[in-house]
C-alpha positions in Angstrom: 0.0 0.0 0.0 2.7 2.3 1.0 4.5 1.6 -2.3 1.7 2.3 -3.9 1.2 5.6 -2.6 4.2 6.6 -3.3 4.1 5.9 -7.0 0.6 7.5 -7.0 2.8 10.8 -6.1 5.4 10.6 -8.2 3.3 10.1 -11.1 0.9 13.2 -9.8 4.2 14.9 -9.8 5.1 14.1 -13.2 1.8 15.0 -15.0 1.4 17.8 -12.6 5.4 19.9 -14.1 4.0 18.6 -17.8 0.8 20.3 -17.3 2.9 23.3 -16.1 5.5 23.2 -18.5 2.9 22.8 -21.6 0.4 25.7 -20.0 3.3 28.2 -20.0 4.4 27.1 -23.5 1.4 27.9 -25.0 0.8 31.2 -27.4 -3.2 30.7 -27.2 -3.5 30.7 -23.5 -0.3 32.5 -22.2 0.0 32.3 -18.5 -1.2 35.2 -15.9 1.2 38.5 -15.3 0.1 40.0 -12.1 3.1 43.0 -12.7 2.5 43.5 -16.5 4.3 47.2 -16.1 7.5 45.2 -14.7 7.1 43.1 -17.9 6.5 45.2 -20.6 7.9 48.9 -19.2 6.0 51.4 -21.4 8.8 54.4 -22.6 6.2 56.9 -23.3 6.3 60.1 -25.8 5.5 62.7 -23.7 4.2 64.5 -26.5 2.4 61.7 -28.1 -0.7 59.3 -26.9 0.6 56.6 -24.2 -0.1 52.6 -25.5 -0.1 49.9 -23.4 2.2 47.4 -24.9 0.6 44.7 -22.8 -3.2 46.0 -23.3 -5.9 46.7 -25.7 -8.1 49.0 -24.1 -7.5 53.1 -23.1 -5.2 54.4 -21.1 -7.5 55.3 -18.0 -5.1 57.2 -15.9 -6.9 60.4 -15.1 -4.3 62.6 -15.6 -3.3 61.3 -19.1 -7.1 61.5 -20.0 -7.9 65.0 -19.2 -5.1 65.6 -22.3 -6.3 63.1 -24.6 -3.9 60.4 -23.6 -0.5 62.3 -23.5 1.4 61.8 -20.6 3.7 65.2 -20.5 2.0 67.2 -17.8 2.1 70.9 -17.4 3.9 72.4 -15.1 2.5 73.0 -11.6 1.4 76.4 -10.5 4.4 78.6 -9.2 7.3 76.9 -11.5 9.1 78.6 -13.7 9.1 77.7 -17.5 13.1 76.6 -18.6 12.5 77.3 -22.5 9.6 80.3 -22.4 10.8 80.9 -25.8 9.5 77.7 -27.3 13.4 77.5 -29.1 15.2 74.6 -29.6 18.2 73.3 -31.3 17.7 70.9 -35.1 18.9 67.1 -33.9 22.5 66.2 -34.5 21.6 63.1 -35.7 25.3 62.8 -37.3 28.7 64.9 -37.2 29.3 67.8 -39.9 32.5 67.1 -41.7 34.5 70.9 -42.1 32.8 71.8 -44.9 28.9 71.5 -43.9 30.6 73.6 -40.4 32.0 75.8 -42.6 28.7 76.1 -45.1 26.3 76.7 -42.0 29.1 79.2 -40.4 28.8 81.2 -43.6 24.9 80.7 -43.8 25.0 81.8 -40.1 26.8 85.5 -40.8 23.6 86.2 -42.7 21.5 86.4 -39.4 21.3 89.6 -38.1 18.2 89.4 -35.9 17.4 86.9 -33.0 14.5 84.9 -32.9 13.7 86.1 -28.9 10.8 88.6 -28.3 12.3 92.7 -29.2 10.4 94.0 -26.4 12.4 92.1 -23.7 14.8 93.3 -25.5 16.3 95.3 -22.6 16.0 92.4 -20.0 17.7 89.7 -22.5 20.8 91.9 -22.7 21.3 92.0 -19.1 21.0 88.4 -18.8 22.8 87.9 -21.4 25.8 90.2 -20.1 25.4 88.1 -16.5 25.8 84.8 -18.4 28.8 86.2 -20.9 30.9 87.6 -17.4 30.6 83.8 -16.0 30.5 81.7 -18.8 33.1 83.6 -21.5 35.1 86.4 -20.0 37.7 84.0 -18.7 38.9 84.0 -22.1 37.0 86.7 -23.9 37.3 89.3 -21.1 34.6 91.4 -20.0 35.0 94.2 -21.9 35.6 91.9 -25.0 39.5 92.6 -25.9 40.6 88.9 -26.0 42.3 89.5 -22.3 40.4 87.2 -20.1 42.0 86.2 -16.7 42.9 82.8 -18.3 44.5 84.6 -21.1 46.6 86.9 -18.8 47.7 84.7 -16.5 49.9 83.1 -19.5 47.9 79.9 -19.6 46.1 80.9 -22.8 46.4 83.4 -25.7 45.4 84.0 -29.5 41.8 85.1 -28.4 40.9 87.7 -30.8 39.0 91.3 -30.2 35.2 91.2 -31.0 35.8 94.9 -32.7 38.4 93.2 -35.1 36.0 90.4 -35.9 33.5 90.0 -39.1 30.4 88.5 -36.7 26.6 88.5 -36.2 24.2 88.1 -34.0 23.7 85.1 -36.0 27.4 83.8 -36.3 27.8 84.6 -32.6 25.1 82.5 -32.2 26.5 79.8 -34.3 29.9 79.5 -32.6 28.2 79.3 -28.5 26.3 76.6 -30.4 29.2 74.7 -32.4 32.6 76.0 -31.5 35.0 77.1 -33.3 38.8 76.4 -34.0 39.9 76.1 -30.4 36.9 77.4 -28.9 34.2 74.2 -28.1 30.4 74.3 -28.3 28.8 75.7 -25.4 25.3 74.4 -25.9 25.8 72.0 -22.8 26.1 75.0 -20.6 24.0 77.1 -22.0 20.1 76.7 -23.4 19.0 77.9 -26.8 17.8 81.0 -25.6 20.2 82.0 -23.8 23.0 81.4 -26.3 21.1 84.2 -27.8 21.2 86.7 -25.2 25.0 86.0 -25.2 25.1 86.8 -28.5 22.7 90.0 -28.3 24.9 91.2 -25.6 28.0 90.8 -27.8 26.9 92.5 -30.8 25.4 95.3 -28.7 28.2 96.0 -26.0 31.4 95.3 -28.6 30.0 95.8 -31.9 27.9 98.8 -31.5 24.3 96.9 -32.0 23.2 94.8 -34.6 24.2 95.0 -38.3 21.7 96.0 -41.2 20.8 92.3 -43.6 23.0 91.7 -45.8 20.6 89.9 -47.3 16.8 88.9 -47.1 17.5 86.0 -44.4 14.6 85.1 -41.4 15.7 86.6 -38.3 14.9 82.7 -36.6 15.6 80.8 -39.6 18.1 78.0 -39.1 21.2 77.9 -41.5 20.9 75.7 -44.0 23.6 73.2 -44.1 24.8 71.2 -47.4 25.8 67.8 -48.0 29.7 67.7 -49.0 31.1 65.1 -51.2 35.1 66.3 -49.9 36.1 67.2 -46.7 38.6 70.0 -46.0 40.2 71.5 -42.9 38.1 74.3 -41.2 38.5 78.1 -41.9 40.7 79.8 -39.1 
Protein backbone atom coordinates (compact mmCIF):
# COMPACT_ATOMS: atom_id res chain seq x y z
CA UNK A 1 0.00 0.00 0.00
CA UNK A 2 2.68 2.35 1.05
CA UNK A 3 4.47 1.65 -2.26
CA UNK A 4 1.74 2.28 -3.90
CA UNK A 5 1.15 5.58 -2.59
CA UNK A 6 4.19 6.59 -3.33
CA UNK A 7 4.10 5.90 -6.98
CA UNK A 8 0.60 7.54 -7.03
CA UNK A 9 2.77 10.80 -6.10
CA UNK A 10 5.45 10.59 -8.19
CA UNK A 11 3.27 10.14 -11.10
CA UNK A 12 0.86 13.16 -9.80
CA UNK A 13 4.17 14.86 -9.81
CA UNK A 14 5.14 14.11 -13.25
CA UNK A 15 1.79 15.01 -14.98
CA UNK A 16 1.36 17.77 -12.58
CA UNK A 17 5.37 19.90 -14.05
CA UNK A 18 3.95 18.57 -17.80
CA UNK A 19 0.83 20.31 -17.25
CA UNK A 20 2.94 23.26 -16.15
CA UNK A 21 5.49 23.18 -18.49
CA UNK A 22 2.85 22.84 -21.59
CA UNK A 23 0.40 25.74 -19.98
CA UNK A 24 3.25 28.20 -20.01
CA UNK A 25 4.38 27.13 -23.54
CA UNK A 26 1.40 27.88 -25.01
CA UNK A 27 0.82 31.15 -27.37
CA UNK A 28 -3.18 30.73 -27.25
CA UNK A 29 -3.46 30.75 -23.47
CA UNK A 30 -0.35 32.50 -22.16
CA UNK A 31 0.00 32.29 -18.50
CA UNK A 32 -1.24 35.21 -15.86
CA UNK A 33 1.15 38.49 -15.27
CA UNK A 34 0.08 40.04 -12.13
CA UNK A 35 3.14 42.97 -12.73
CA UNK A 36 2.52 43.52 -16.50
CA UNK A 37 4.26 47.21 -16.08
CA UNK A 38 7.53 45.17 -14.66
CA UNK A 39 7.07 43.06 -17.90
CA UNK A 40 6.49 45.20 -20.61
CA UNK A 41 7.87 48.90 -19.22
CA UNK A 42 6.02 51.43 -21.42
CA UNK A 43 8.84 54.41 -22.60
CA UNK A 44 6.16 56.92 -23.27
CA UNK A 45 6.26 60.11 -25.81
CA UNK A 46 5.49 62.67 -23.72
CA UNK A 47 4.15 64.50 -26.53
CA UNK A 48 2.37 61.70 -28.10
CA UNK A 49 -0.69 59.28 -26.86
CA UNK A 50 0.59 56.64 -24.16
CA UNK A 51 -0.13 52.59 -25.50
CA UNK A 52 -0.10 49.86 -23.36
CA UNK A 53 2.18 47.44 -24.91
CA UNK A 54 0.56 44.66 -22.80
CA UNK A 55 -3.18 46.02 -23.28
CA UNK A 56 -5.94 46.71 -25.72
CA UNK A 57 -8.10 48.97 -24.10
CA UNK A 58 -7.50 53.10 -23.09
CA UNK A 59 -5.17 54.42 -21.14
CA UNK A 60 -7.47 55.28 -18.03
CA UNK A 61 -5.05 57.18 -15.95
CA UNK A 62 -6.94 60.39 -15.11
CA UNK A 63 -4.28 62.55 -15.63
CA UNK A 64 -3.28 61.34 -19.11
CA UNK A 65 -7.08 61.46 -20.02
CA UNK A 66 -7.93 64.96 -19.19
CA UNK A 67 -5.10 65.60 -22.35
CA UNK A 68 -6.32 63.12 -24.60
CA UNK A 69 -3.91 60.37 -23.58
CA UNK A 70 -0.53 62.29 -23.50
CA UNK A 71 1.39 61.82 -20.57
CA UNK A 72 3.71 65.17 -20.53
CA UNK A 73 2.00 67.16 -17.83
CA UNK A 74 2.08 70.95 -17.36
CA UNK A 75 3.93 72.43 -15.06
CA UNK A 76 2.55 73.04 -11.60
CA UNK A 77 1.37 76.36 -10.53
CA UNK A 78 4.40 78.60 -9.20
CA UNK A 79 7.31 76.94 -11.50
CA UNK A 80 9.14 78.57 -13.69
CA UNK A 81 9.13 77.67 -17.49
CA UNK A 82 13.08 76.59 -18.62
CA UNK A 83 12.51 77.31 -22.50
CA UNK A 84 9.63 80.27 -22.40
CA UNK A 85 10.78 80.94 -25.76
CA UNK A 86 9.53 77.65 -27.33
CA UNK A 87 13.42 77.53 -29.11
CA UNK A 88 15.18 74.58 -29.58
CA UNK A 89 18.16 73.30 -31.32
CA UNK A 90 17.68 70.87 -35.06
CA UNK A 91 18.90 67.10 -33.85
CA UNK A 92 22.45 66.23 -34.49
CA UNK A 93 21.64 63.11 -35.66
CA UNK A 94 25.26 62.81 -37.32
CA UNK A 95 28.69 64.86 -37.20
CA UNK A 96 29.34 67.78 -39.94
CA UNK A 97 32.51 67.14 -41.73
CA UNK A 98 34.48 70.88 -42.14
CA UNK A 99 32.85 71.79 -44.92
CA UNK A 100 28.93 71.53 -43.89
CA UNK A 101 30.60 73.58 -40.41
CA UNK A 102 31.96 75.82 -42.63
CA UNK A 103 28.73 76.14 -45.06
CA UNK A 104 26.34 76.65 -42.03
CA UNK A 105 29.14 79.22 -40.35
CA UNK A 106 28.82 81.21 -43.56
CA UNK A 107 24.92 80.70 -43.78
CA UNK A 108 25.03 81.85 -40.10
CA UNK A 109 26.79 85.46 -40.75
CA UNK A 110 23.63 86.20 -42.71
CA UNK A 111 21.49 86.35 -39.41
CA UNK A 112 21.29 89.56 -38.14
CA UNK A 113 18.19 89.44 -35.95
CA UNK A 114 17.39 86.92 -33.05
CA UNK A 115 14.48 84.92 -32.89
CA UNK A 116 13.72 86.12 -28.95
CA UNK A 117 10.77 88.58 -28.31
CA UNK A 118 12.32 92.66 -29.25
CA UNK A 119 10.43 94.03 -26.35
CA UNK A 120 12.44 92.12 -23.75
CA UNK A 121 14.76 93.27 -25.51
CA UNK A 122 16.33 95.28 -22.55
CA UNK A 123 15.98 92.38 -20.01
CA UNK A 124 17.74 89.69 -22.54
CA UNK A 125 20.84 91.92 -22.69
CA UNK A 126 21.29 92.02 -19.14
CA UNK A 127 20.97 88.40 -18.82
CA UNK A 128 22.79 87.87 -21.43
CA UNK A 129 25.82 90.20 -20.12
CA UNK A 130 25.43 88.12 -16.54
CA UNK A 131 25.80 84.78 -18.40
CA UNK A 132 28.80 86.20 -20.91
CA UNK A 133 30.92 87.57 -17.43
CA UNK A 134 30.62 83.80 -16.04
CA UNK A 135 30.50 81.68 -18.77
CA UNK A 136 33.10 83.57 -21.52
CA UNK A 137 35.12 86.42 -19.99
CA UNK A 138 37.73 84.03 -18.74
CA UNK A 139 38.93 83.97 -22.07
CA UNK A 140 36.97 86.73 -23.87
CA UNK A 141 37.31 89.32 -21.11
CA UNK A 142 34.60 91.43 -19.95
CA UNK A 143 35.03 94.16 -21.91
CA UNK A 144 35.58 91.89 -24.95
CA UNK A 145 39.48 92.57 -25.91
CA UNK A 146 40.64 88.91 -26.00
CA UNK A 147 42.34 89.47 -22.32
CA UNK A 148 40.42 87.21 -20.08
CA UNK A 149 42.02 86.18 -16.72
CA UNK A 150 42.91 82.75 -18.27
CA UNK A 151 44.53 84.59 -21.09
CA UNK A 152 46.63 86.87 -18.75
CA UNK A 153 47.72 84.68 -16.50
CA UNK A 154 49.94 83.06 -19.49
CA UNK A 155 47.86 79.89 -19.61
CA UNK A 156 46.08 80.88 -22.82
CA UNK A 157 46.36 83.40 -25.66
CA UNK A 158 45.35 84.03 -29.51
CA UNK A 159 41.77 85.09 -28.37
CA UNK A 160 40.88 87.74 -30.76
CA UNK A 161 39.00 91.29 -30.21
CA UNK A 162 35.22 91.18 -30.96
CA UNK A 163 35.78 94.85 -32.72
CA UNK A 164 38.39 93.17 -35.06
CA UNK A 165 36.01 90.44 -35.85
CA UNK A 166 33.53 89.95 -39.07
CA UNK A 167 30.42 88.48 -36.75
CA UNK A 168 26.58 88.46 -36.24
CA UNK A 169 24.18 88.09 -34.02
CA UNK A 170 23.72 85.13 -35.97
CA UNK A 171 27.45 83.84 -36.26
CA UNK A 172 27.81 84.57 -32.64
CA UNK A 173 25.06 82.46 -32.22
CA UNK A 174 26.54 79.80 -34.26
CA UNK A 175 29.92 79.54 -32.62
CA UNK A 176 28.25 79.33 -28.45
CA UNK A 177 26.31 76.55 -30.40
CA UNK A 178 29.16 74.72 -32.37
CA UNK A 179 32.58 75.98 -31.50
CA UNK A 180 35.02 77.07 -33.34
CA UNK A 181 38.77 76.40 -33.98
CA UNK A 182 39.91 76.12 -30.39
CA UNK A 183 36.88 77.44 -28.89
CA UNK A 184 34.24 74.23 -28.09
CA UNK A 185 30.40 74.32 -28.28
CA UNK A 186 28.77 75.69 -25.36
CA UNK A 187 25.26 74.43 -25.90
CA UNK A 188 25.85 71.96 -22.81
CA UNK A 189 26.10 74.99 -20.57
CA UNK A 190 24.02 77.05 -21.97
CA UNK A 191 20.08 76.66 -23.39
CA UNK A 192 19.05 77.93 -26.80
CA UNK A 193 17.76 80.96 -25.60
CA UNK A 194 20.17 82.02 -23.76
CA UNK A 195 23.01 81.41 -26.35
CA UNK A 196 21.08 84.20 -27.83
CA UNK A 197 21.24 86.66 -25.22
CA UNK A 198 25.00 86.02 -25.22
CA UNK A 199 25.11 86.77 -28.45
CA UNK A 200 22.71 90.03 -28.26
CA UNK A 201 24.86 91.22 -25.60
CA UNK A 202 27.98 90.81 -27.82
CA UNK A 203 26.87 92.47 -30.82
CA UNK A 204 25.37 95.34 -28.69
CA UNK A 205 28.21 95.96 -26.01
CA UNK A 206 31.42 95.26 -28.55
CA UNK A 207 30.03 95.76 -31.92
CA UNK A 208 27.95 98.79 -31.46
CA UNK A 209 24.33 96.95 -32.01
CA UNK A 210 23.20 94.75 -34.57
CA UNK A 211 24.23 95.01 -38.34
CA UNK A 212 21.69 96.03 -41.20
CA UNK A 213 20.84 92.34 -43.55
CA UNK A 214 23.00 91.70 -45.80
CA UNK A 215 20.64 89.86 -47.27
CA UNK A 216 16.78 88.89 -47.05
CA UNK A 217 17.46 86.00 -44.41
CA UNK A 218 14.56 85.07 -41.37
CA UNK A 219 15.73 86.64 -38.34
CA UNK A 220 14.90 82.74 -36.61
CA UNK A 221 15.61 80.76 -39.64
CA UNK A 222 18.07 78.03 -39.07
CA UNK A 223 21.20 77.85 -41.53
CA UNK A 224 20.89 75.70 -44.03
CA UNK A 225 23.62 73.25 -44.13
CA UNK A 226 24.82 71.16 -47.41
CA UNK A 227 25.75 67.77 -48.02
CA UNK A 228 29.67 67.67 -49.01
CA UNK A 229 31.06 65.08 -51.15
CA UNK A 230 35.14 66.31 -49.85
CA UNK A 231 36.14 67.22 -46.66
CA UNK A 232 38.62 69.99 -46.05
CA UNK A 233 40.24 71.51 -42.92
CA UNK A 234 38.10 74.30 -41.22
CA UNK A 235 38.53 78.08 -41.93
CA UNK A 236 40.72 79.84 -39.14
Amino acid sequence: MLKMTKNIFKISAILGCAAIALSSCSKENPPLVYFPDMYFPVAYDPLMKADIAYSDHENEIPAFVKQNGATGLGPVDGTVAQNPEGLADAAANTAMTPLEYNDGYDASKLITASPLNPANQAKDIQRGKDLFDKTCAACHGTGGDGQGSIVESGAYSGVPKYADRDITIGSVHYVLTHGRNSMGSYAGQLKPGDRWRVALYIMNEFKGGLTAAPSAVAANATPVVKTAEPSTSPKK
